[in-house]
N, C-alpha and C positions, 0 to 999 in steps of 0.2 A: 504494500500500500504506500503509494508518494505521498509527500506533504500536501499537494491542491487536495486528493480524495480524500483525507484526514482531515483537513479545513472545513471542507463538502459534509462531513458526516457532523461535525459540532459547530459547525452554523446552521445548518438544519432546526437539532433538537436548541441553539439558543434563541434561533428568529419564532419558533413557534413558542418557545416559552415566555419570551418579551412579547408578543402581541398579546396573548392570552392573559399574563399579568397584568398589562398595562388599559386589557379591555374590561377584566373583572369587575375593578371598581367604579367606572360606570355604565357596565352592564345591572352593576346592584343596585345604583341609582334610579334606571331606568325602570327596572320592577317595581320598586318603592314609589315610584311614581305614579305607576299603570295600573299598581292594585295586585301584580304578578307575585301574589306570596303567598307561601303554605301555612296553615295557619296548624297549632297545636289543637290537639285533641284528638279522639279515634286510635288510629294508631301511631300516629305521630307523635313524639314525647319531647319536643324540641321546644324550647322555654320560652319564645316569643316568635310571632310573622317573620319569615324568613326568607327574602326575594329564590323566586324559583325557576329562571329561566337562565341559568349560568352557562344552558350548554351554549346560546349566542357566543361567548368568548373561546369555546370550543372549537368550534365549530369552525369560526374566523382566523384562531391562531392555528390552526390544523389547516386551511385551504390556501392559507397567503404563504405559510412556510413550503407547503406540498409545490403551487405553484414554483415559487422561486426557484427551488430547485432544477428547473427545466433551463435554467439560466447556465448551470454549471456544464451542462454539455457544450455550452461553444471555446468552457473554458479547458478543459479536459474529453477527450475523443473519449475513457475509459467512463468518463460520466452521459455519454449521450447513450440516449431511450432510443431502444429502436419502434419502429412504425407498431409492434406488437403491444409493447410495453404501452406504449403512449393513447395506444384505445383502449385498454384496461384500467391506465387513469383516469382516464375520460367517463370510463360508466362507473370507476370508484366513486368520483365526484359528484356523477348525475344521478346515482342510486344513492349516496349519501345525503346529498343536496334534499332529494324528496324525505328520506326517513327525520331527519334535522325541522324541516319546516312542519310534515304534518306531526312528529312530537310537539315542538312550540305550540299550534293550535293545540294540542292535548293538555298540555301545561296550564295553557289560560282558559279554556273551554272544558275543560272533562270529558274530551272524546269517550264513548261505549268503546268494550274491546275489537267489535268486527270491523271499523275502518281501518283502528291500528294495525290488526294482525295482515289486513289487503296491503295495506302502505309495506310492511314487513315484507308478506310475498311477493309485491310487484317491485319492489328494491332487487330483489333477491335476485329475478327475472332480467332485471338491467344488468345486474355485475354478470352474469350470464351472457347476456350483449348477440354476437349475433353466432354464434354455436347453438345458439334454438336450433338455426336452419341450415349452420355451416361446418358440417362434423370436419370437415378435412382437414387433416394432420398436417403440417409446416413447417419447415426446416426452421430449428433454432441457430445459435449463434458456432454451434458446431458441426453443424448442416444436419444430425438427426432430427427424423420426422415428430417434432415433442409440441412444437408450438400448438395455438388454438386460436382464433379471434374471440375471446370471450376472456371471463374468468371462470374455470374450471376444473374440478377434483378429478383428475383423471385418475390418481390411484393413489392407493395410502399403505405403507407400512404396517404388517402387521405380524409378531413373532410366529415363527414353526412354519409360517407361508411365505413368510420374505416381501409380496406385495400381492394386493389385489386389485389389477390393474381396470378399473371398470369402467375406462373411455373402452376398450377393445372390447369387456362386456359386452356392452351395449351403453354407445354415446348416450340415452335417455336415463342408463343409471345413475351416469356420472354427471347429468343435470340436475336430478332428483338429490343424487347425494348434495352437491354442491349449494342446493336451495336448501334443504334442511340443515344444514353446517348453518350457513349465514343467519339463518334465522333463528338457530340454536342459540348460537352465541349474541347476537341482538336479546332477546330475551333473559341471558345470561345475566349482562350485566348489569341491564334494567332491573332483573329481580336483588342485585347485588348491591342495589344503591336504596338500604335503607339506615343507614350510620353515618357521620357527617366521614368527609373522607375515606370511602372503603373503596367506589366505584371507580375513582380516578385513581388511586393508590395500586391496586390491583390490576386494574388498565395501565398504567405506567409501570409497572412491573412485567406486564405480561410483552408491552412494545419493545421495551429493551431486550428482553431474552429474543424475540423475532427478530431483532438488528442484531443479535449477536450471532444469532444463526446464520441469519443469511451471507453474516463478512466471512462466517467461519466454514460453510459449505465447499466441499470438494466435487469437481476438480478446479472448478472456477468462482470465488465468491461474488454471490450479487451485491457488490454496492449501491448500486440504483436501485436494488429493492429494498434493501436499508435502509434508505431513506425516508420511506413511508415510513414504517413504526418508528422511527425518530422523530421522526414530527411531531405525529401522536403525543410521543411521550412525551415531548416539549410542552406539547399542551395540555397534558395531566400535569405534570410537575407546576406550569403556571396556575393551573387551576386552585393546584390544591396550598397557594399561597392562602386563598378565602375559603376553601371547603375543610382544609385540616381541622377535627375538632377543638374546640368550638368553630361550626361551620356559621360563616358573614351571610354566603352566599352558595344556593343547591343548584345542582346542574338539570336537576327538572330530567323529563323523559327526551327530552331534543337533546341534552348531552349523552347522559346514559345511554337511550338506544343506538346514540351518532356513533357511541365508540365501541358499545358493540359489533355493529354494522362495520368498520374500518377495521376491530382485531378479525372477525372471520376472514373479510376480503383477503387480509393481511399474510395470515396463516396459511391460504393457497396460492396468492396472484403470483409467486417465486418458487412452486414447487409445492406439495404436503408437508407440512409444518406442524401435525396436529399433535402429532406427540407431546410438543413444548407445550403449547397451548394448554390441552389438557392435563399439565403437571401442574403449569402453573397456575391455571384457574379451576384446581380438582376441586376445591374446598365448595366457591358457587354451584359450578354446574351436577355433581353431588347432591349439593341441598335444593334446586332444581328438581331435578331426578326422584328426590323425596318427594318434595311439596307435590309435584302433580303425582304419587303414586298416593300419598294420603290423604287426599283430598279429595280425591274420583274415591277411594275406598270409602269415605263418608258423605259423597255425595256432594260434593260442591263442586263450584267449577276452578280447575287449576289456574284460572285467569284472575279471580277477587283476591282483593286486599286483606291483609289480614298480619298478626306479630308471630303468626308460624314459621318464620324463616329462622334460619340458625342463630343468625347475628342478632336478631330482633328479640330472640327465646333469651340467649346468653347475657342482652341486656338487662333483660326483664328478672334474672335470677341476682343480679347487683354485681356485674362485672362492667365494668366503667368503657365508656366508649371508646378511649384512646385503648386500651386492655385490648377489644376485642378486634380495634383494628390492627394494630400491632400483630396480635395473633394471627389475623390475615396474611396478613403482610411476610411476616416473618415463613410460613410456612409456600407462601408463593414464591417466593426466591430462594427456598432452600431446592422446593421440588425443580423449581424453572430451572438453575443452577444444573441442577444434578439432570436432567433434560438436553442440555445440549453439551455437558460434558462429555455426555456417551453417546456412542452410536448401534448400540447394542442391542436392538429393540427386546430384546427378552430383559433385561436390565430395567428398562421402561417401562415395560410392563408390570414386574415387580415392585417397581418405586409405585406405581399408578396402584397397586392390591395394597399397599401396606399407606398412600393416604386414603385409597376407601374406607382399608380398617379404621385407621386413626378419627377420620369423619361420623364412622358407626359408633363408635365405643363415646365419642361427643356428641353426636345425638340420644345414644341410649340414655346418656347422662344427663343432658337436659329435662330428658322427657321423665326421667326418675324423679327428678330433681320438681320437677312442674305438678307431677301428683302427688308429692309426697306433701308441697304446699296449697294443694287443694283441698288437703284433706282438712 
């Protein structure tokens, strides 16, 4: 790596942490203004009105840093995008651009969940792009036939199988997988953002391990794909100057689902990446996993509000907010760490059983814990 590409990767993550910082505080004004604030009560335990549309500064220091970057190819040949790359940005940002706007109307309106979950789908279907209709395979930058016009999971890693390639499956599984990724993870983060700083913390943990991946991928690391989660993560780190407990200001579901939506993209647009991914956000998507398995069991629907989430439960027993993000946190960089350190997938695999164990044995504990005080 030359000194311009090392320049290119930490002005990245500084340009998007300076806009995003320096938009917060009057993105918090601007709520305050509009009437844009969550108010306590329900389930909400936050001590006063708290402006709720933070993901605006998200959103902003995330697309002015992404753009810029398109700058450094005239400065460096090793930093230009080629024609492939550069329309996968284009439906990152046009698939973004809609999940970001219609959460903002959810934030200030109360959208019901069936427009969100279409907005979610029809995102999903853009970073898709035109692989709807163009299955053919295209020489990448080593002339094998790997390329796609789209964003697309064409195969993924998995022990004792080595890969399961399922664009050769059948290109409509590797759509389907592709749209249920995105949208997994969109929901992910959303359900992760009930503690001041957990959702940007855990998103900025999750962007870096993806930038670390990609510089450290063999035989050739992507730096232009780097990029992206460096942004990102520019823009959780600015964030979480005002969301750090005691949160100023909440990023509302237009940041949340925004960075949901940008870590799936994220985790495939350079390759399957899901391994990291899921180490390092096993503790969410986990308690995910749970909420809608218990909640169809009693009959509700996995979509309603409620303090059933981990983090929400662990509050409620008197472990202190910064405690239980810390906990987050700390366990998301151990796992992410230990993720791109190896390339062992059975290795991976093992890390990934022993945090489901660890998640089990703290849910069973909460929930011990929850009826023993009900009693």
């Amino acid at each position: 790596m030359n000194v311009l590409t090392a320049f290119a990767l930490v002005l990245t993550f500084a340009v998007a942490f300076a806009i995003t910082a320096l938009l917060a505080p009057p993105v918090r004004r601007l709520c305050e203004r509009r009437g844009w604030l969550a108010l306590p009560g329900g389930r909400r335990r936050h001590p006063r009105p708290t402006p709720n549309v933070g993901g605006i500064a998200i959103y902003a220091g995330f697309v002015l840093a992404l753009l810029g970057t398109l700058l450094f190819g005239y400065l460096d040949p090793a930093l230009r995008r080629s024609p492939f790359e550069m329309l996968r940005l284009g439906l990152l940002l046009t698939g973004g651009t809609l999940i970001f706007l219609v959460m903002w109307l959810d934030d200030v309106r109360d959208l019901p969940p069936a427009p969100k979950f279409a907005a979610q789908g029809l995102a999903a279907l853009i970073a898709v792009g035109p692989f709807l209709w163009d299955h053919t395979h295209y020489p990448d930058a080593l002339g094998a036939p790997t390329e796609a016009r789209g964003i697309i999971l064409p195969a993924f890693n998995f022990p004792f199988v080595h890969q399961i390639p399922l664009w050769e499956i059948s290109p409509w599984l590797a759509i389907g997988a592709t749209i249920f990724w995105i949208v997994l993870m969109t929901n992910t983060i959303n359900f992760s953002d009930g503690l001041d700083g957990l959702a940007a913390g855990i998103s900025l943990i999750a962007a870096a391990m993806l930038a670390i991946h990609a510089l450290t991928i063999k035989p050739l690391s992507q730096v232009t794909i780097a990029l992206l989660p460096l942004a990102l993560a520019g823009a959780c780190a600015g964030f979480l100057l005002l969301n750090f407990p005691p949160a100023r200001l909440f990023m509302g579901d237009s940041g949340a689902q925004f960075l949901g939506y940008v870590l799936g993209v994220s985790a495939i647009i350079g390759g399957a990446k899901l391994a990291t991914v899921l180490l390092v956000l096993g503790v969410p998507l986990l308690d995910v996993a749970w909420l809608v398995v218990a909640r169809t069991a009693t009959g509700r629907s996995p979509t309603e509000g409620g303090r059933d989430h981990l983090h929400l439960r662990l509050r409620d027993l008197g472990f202190s907010t910064r405690q239980i993000v810390i906990f987050y946190y700390a366990l998301s960089l151990i796992f992410g760490l230990l993720g791109i350190a190896s390339t062992d997938q059975r290795l991976k695999l093992v890390a990934l059983g022993l945090l489901g164990l660890l998640v089990a044995v703290v849910i069973a504990y909460v929930t011990r814990r929850a009826a023993a005080a009900a009693r």
